[in-house]
N, C-alpha and C positions, 0 to 999 in steps of 0.2 A: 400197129395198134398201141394205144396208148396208155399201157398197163395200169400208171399209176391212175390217170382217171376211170380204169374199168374196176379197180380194186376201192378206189371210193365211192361208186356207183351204187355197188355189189353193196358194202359195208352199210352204203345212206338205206339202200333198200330195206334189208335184212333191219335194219331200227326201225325204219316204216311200219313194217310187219309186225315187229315185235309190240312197237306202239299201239297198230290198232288191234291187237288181238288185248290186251291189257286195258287199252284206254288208255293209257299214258306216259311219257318216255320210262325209259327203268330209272329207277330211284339213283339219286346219287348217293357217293359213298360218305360214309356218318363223318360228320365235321362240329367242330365246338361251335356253339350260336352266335350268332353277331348280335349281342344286344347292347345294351349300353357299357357293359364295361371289357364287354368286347372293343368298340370304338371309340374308348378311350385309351384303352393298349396299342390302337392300329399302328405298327410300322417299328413295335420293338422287335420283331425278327424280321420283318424282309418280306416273309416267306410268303404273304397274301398282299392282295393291295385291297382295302376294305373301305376306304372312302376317297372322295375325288381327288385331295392331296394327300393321301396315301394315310395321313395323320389328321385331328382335327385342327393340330396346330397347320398345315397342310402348308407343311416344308417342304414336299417333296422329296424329302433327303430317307433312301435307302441304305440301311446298313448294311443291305452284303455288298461283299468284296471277292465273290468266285469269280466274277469277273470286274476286270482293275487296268490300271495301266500299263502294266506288263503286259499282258494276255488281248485286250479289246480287241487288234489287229485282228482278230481269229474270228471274229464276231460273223455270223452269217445266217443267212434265214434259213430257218426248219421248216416253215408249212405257212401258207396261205389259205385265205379263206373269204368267199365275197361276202360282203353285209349286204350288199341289195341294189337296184337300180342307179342310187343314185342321187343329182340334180341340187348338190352342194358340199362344202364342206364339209369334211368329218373332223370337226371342233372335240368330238368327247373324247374323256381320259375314259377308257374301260376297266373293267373292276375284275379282281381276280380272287374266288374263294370256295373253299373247296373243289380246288383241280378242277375250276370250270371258270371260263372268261365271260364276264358278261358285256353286252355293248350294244349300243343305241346309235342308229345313222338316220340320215335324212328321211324328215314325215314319221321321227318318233318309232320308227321300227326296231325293237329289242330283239336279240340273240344271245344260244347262250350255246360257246361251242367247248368242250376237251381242250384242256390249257396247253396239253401234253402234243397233243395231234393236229389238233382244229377241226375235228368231228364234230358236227351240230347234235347238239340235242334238242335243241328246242329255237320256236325263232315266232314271233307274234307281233301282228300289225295292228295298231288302234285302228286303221284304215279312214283316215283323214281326210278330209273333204278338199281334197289339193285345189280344187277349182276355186273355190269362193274363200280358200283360206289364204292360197298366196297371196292375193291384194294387199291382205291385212300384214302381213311381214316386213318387218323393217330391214332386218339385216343378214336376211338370208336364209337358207331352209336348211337350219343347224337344229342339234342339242350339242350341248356341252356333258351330259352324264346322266350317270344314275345313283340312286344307293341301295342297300343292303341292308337287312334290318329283320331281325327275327324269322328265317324262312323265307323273305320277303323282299323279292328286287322291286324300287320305287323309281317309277317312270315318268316324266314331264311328259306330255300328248305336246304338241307346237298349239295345237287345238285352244288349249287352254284346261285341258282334262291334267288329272293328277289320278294313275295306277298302282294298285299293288299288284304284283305279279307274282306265282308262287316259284320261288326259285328252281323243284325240282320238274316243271310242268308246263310253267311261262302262265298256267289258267288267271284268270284274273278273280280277286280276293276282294277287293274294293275298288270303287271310284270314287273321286270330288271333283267338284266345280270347283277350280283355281281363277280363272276370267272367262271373260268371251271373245271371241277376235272379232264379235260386231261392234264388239267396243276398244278396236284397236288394241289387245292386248293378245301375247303370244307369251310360252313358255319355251324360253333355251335353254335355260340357266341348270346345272346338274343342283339335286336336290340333296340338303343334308339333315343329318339326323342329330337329335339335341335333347338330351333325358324324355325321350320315347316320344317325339315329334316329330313330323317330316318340317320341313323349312325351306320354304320356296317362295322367290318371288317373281315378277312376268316385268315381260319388254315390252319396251310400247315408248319409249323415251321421246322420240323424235315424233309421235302423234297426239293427238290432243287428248294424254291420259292423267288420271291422277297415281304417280309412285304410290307402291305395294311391296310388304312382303309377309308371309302369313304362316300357321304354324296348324298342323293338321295332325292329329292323334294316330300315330302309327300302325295302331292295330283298326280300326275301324275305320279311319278315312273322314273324322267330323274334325270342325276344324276348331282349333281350340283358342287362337287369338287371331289377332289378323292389325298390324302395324300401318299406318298413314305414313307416306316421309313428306307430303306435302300439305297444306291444309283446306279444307273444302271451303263450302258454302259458309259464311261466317252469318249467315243469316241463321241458322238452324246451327242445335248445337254442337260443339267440337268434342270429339272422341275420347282425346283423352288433356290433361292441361300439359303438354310438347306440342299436342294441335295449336293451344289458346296461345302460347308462343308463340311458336312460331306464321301466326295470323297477323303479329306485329311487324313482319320483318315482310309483308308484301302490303299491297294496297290496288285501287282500280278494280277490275275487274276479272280478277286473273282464273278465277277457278272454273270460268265459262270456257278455258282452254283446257281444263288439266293441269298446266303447274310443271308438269313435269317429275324427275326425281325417281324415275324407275330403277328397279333393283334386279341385275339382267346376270351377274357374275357373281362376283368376291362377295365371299363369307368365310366366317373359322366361327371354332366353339371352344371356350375356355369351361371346358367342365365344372372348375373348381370353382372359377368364378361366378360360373351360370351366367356367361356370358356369352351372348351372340353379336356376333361382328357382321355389318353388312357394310359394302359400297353404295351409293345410290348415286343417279344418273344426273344430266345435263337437266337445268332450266327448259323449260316449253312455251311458249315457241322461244329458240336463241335469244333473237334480238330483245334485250328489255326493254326499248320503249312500248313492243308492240305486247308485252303481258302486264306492264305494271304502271303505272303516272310518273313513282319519283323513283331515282336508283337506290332500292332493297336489298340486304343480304338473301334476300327469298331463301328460310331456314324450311326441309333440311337440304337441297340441291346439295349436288355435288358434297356430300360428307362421309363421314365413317362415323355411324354409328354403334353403341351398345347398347343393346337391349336386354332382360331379362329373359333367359330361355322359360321359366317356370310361368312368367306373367306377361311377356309384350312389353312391361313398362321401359321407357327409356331411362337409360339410367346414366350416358353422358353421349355428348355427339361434338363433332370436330368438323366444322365446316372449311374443306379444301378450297377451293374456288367461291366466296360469298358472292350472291350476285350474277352468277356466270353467264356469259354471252356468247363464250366460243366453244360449247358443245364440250365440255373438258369434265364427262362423268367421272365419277370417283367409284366405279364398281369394278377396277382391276385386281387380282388376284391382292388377297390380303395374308400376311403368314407372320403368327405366333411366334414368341423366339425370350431367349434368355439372354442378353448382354451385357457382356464383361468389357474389363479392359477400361478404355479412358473414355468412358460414357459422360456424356455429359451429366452434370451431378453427382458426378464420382462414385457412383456405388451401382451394384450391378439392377439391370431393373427390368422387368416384365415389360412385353413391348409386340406391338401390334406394325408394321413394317406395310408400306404399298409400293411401289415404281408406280406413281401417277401418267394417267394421259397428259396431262400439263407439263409432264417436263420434270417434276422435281421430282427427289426419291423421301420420302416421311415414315419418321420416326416417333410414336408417342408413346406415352403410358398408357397400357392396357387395360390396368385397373382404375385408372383415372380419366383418361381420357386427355391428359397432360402433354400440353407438345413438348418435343425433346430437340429435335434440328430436323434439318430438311436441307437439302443440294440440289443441284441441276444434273441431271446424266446425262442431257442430252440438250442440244441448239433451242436456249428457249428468247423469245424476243417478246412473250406477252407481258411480262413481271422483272422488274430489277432484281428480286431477289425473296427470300420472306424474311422477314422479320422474325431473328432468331429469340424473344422475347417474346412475341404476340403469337406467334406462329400464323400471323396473316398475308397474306400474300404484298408485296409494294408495289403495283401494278404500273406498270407504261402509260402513262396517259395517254399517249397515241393510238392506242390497243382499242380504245373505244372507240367503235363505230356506228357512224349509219350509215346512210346511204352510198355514199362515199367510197368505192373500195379497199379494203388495206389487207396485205398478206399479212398473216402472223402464224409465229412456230412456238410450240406444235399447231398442227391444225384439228382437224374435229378426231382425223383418226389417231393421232394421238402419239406421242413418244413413246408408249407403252400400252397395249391395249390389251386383249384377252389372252393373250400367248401366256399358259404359264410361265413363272419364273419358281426357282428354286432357291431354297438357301439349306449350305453345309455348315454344320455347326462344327467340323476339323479345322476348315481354312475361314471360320468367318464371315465367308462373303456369298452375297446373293446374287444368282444367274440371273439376268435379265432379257429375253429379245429386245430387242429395241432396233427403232427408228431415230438411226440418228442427224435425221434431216427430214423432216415433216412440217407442213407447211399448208396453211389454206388462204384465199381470198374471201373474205368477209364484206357483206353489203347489205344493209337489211332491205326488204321490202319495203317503200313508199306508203303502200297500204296492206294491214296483212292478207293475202289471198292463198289460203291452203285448198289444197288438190291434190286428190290419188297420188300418193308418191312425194310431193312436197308439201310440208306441211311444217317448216322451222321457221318460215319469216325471214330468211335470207336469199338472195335470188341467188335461181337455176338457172341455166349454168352456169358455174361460177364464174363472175366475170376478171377483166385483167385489174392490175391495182393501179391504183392512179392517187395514191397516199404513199411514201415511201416508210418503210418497215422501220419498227424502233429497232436501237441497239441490240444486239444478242447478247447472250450468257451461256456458261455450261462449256463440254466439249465440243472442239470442231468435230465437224460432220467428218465421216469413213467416204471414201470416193470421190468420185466430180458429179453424177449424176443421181438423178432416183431419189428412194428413201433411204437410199444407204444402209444397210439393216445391216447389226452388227451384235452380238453376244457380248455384253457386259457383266464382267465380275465388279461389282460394287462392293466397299466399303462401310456397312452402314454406319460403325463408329466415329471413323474418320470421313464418312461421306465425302469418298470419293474411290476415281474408278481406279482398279489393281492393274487388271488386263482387259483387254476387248480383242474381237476376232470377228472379218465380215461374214456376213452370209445371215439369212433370215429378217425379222423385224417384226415389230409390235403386234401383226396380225396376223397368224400362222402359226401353225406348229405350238414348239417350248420346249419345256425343258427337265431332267432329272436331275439330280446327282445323287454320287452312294459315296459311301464307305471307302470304295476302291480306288479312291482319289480320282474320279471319274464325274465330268458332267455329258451327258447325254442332248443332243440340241437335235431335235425333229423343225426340218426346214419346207419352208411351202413348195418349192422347186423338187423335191423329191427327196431329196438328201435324210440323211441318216449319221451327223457329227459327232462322232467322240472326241471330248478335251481334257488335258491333265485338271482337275479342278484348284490346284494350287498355284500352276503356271501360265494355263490357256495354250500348254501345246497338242498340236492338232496330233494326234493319235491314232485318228479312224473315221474314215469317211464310205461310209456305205450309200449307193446310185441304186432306190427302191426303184423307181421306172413310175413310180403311179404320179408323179409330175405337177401336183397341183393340189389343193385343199387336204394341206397337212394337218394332221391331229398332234397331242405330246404323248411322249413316249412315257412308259412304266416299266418296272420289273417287278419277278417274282419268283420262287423259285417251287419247282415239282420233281419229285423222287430226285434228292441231291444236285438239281443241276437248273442253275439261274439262267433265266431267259431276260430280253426285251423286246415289249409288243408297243404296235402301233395302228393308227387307221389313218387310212388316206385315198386321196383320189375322188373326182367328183363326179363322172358318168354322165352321160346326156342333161343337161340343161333343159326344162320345156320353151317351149318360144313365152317369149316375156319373163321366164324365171327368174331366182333370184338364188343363183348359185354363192352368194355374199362377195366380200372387200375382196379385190384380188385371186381369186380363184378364178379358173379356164375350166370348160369342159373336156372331158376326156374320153378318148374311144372305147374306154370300158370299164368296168365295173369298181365302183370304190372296193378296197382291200383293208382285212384286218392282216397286219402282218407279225410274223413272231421271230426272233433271234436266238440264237446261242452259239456257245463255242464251236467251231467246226462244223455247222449246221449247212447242210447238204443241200439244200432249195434255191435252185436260182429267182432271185423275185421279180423276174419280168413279170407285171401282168401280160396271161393270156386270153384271158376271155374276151370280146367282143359284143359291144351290144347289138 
């Protein structure tokens, strides 16, 4: 008999019971509120993880050190826990506050278990219309996260719904219309909170959408602005004058496609500045002859924006990729930072930091929006370089295509894609996944013909090249074959790389570090990597078993003793699904998993579907 699951059986029961004789799980035990100046303290002890990079400046960087270099090897799981059926990656960072985890898996399903045990207490399904919604998904049947907010967990639906949940109950408090997925739009992206606003924007990149990202009133669910990154119908009038703008920098008849410019990831919030930082996505369709007549910077594709958290107004934007043609969004993990040291400009300066899909790693003024440098981290052959002066890219002229095919690196997926990265402000440098050998075949369409599934304007399947590739830049590539995916400690200052280690790459997993001179590396294969954060030595390597659509790790710690949790594993697949990039299905049930010293749980998955 198998005690331990008759003892959690018994335990799940007896809350059943106690539930429904109350109506509601038992209250949790009293915790300080998460409000606004709650989530702006996030992550000065460790001890809760309260928003999706742990900080709004969302470093990822953990100040404890109870577990460090010394000790990691000890590292081992204490308790597992299923999140649900399944049929994708589990992309979300989970949240931890008040001794309770909370976590979002595939089809928007929220749970929220005992940090300490992984007892459920509550677990609630928007119950999504899987049928008629997968079509509309472009990149798989993920969330990236949730937040926290007054009593209050905030839930992306994939739907296009935006939840409040009540922390101690899961009942739900509000809803809003965020999109429609009849209009090609989905919600991944984890939602953040910004002087008492949820801040969210939807995917939809690669279909004939218009970029979004919008700001909805915390308590009630009404939406209080709502940002363009691309510009509409120039026939009727534009939104705001960043629309009338950037109206100049396209032509033809482009907004009969969408435009492009979805906002699917990276964001931070400079409190002080009241300032909201997004990425926004790839051009719509790719190829530019087939959206626009002449060649455009089509403003704002591919940028990093700053907007007003109080107003929506823009208040500067830095276009990555002007013009882009090779799918090279600029919505990767974005992280706030202070630098020192031989900055350029000599003095030390507020600074807004990405590892782009394109290859290079950028540095700007936060408060300005001012470029500062920019590097290759990885094999790029679309750009000679940028322009450390203009901060514009010096593009290949080979790199433009039509019909014609030509490989260029990165390709759509990118040197750098959703996998968080981290940066330590002991050793300076920012953790990166990375693909350090990415590569696509670009060919535009003759005529553009979109359909179910394809809809960029470049032919499916990609075909062989028969243009030979411009010169590269950057580091050689890790291995002889693949994507090479390898852990990069970048330099931002000196923009350049310290250490790298293989295993992983741009899509999968990510990444922590703390205190304890420790980077933590969640790998798509299963893996579970600790590295010195100063040197890149391998440390500790943990064999989770769940093998496939890794999530990034956190930590946090409950009654004196620091853990690291995780989710992973993707579960049956439906026929036609859309488990995303690289993920395999697996014989059973995705896992939230947790760690600590000496922690007694072997973590094979056992269950079976």
């Amino acid at each position: 008999m198998n005690t331990r699951a008759l003892s959690f059986t018994s335990a799940l029961l007896g809350t059943m019971l106690l539930a429904a004789f109350w109506g509601a799980p038992a209250p949790l035990a009293q915790s300080r509120r998460v409000d606004d100046a709650a989530l702006k303290a996030a992550g000065v002890t460790g001890d809760e993880w309260l928003t999706y990079g742990l900080a709004q400046s969302e470093t990822r960087f953990s100040p404890l050190k109870d577990i460090n270099a010394s000790n990691v090897k000890r590292l081992a799981a204490a308790w597992s826990y299923d999140v649900g059926s399944g049929g994708g990656g589990q992309e979300a960072t989970p949240l931890m506050w008040n001794g309770t985890i909370y976590g979002i898996t595939n089809w928007s399903v929220v749970f929220a278990v005992d940090a300490k045990t992984g007892k459920e207490r509550w677990r609630w399904d928007p119950e999504v219309n899987q049928t008629t919604v997968r079509s509309k998904i472009c990149c798989g049947v993920v969330n990236r996260g949730l937040a926290i907010y007054n009593g209050m967990v905030i839930a992306p639906a994939i739907d296009g719904r935006l939840l409040a949940l009540d922390a101690e109950t899961g009942r739900v408090r509000w809803e809003a219309r965020v999109a429609y997925p009849q209009d090609h739009y989905t919600l991944t992206m984890a939602p953040r909170i910004a002087k008492g606003k949820v801040i969210i924007g939807a995917s939809g990149g690669d279909r004939p959408t218009r970029g979004f990202f919008a700001a909805f009133d915390a308590g009630t669910g009404h939406l209080a602005w709502r940002f363009y990154t691309v510009p509409g119908d120039p026939s009727k009038p534009f939104e705001n004058a960043a629309m009338k703008k950037a109206a100049a920098t396209w032509d033809g008849e482009w907004w009969k496609l969408g435009g492009g410019g979805a906002v699917w990831d990276g964001l931070a919030y400079d409190a002080d500045a009241d300032l909201i930082y997004v990425g926004t996505g790839n051009a719509e369709p790719w190829a530019q002859p087939l959206r626009t007549v002449t060649p455009k910077d089509n403003l704002y594709v591919c940028s990093i924006l700053a907007v007003s958290a109080s107003t929506g107004e823009l208040k500067w934007h830095y276009q990555v990729v002007p013009g882009d043609i090779w799918d090279f969004d600029s919505v990767q993990h974005l992280i706030l930072a202070d630098l020192t040291g031989n900055v350029p400009g000599g003095r030390p300066r507020k600074v807004i930091m990405q590892a782009n899909k394109n290859g290079f790693f950028y540095v700007l003024d936060r408060l300005t929006g001012e470029f500062i440098s920019a590097g290759p981290f990885s094999r790029v052959t679309w750009a000679k370089g940028i322009d450390q002066k203009t901060g514009r890219p010096m593009v290949n002229a080979a790199a433009y295509y039509g019909t014609e095919p030509i490989s260029i690196s990165p390709g759509g997926g990118g040197a750098h894609n959703w996998s968080p990265m981290s940066f330590n402000p002991a050793t300076g440098l920012v953790y990166i996944p990375t693909s350090t050998m990415n590569s696509f075949t670009y060919a535009a369409e003759g005529t553009y013909n979109p359909r179910p599934g394809v809809m960029t304007g470049t032919v499916r399947p990609m075909p062989a090249a028969t243009r030979p590739s411009p010169p590269a830049i950057g580091p050689d590539p890790l291995g002889d074959s693949g994507p090479r995916g390898a852990l990069v400690a970048w330099d931002p200052v000196a923009q350049t790389t310290r250490w790298r280690m293989p295993g992983g790459g741009g899509i999968g997993g990510g990444t922590l570090t703390t205190a304890g001179n420790l980077v933590f590396q969640s790998i798509n294969d299963g893996r579970l990597v600790a590295y010195s954060a100063d040197k890149g030595e391998k440390l500790a390597e943990i064999q989770t078993g769940l093998r496939s659509g890794m999530g990034p790790p956190i930590t946090f710690r409950v009654d004196g003793k620091q853990y690291v949790a995780l989710m992973g594993g993707v579960g049956a697949a439906a026929q036609g699904g859309n488990a995303g990039p690289g993920n395999q299905p697996t014989p059973f049930s995705p896992k939230l998993l947790t760690f600590v010293l000496d922690g007694t749980l072997v973590p094979a998955p056992q269950t079976a579907q």
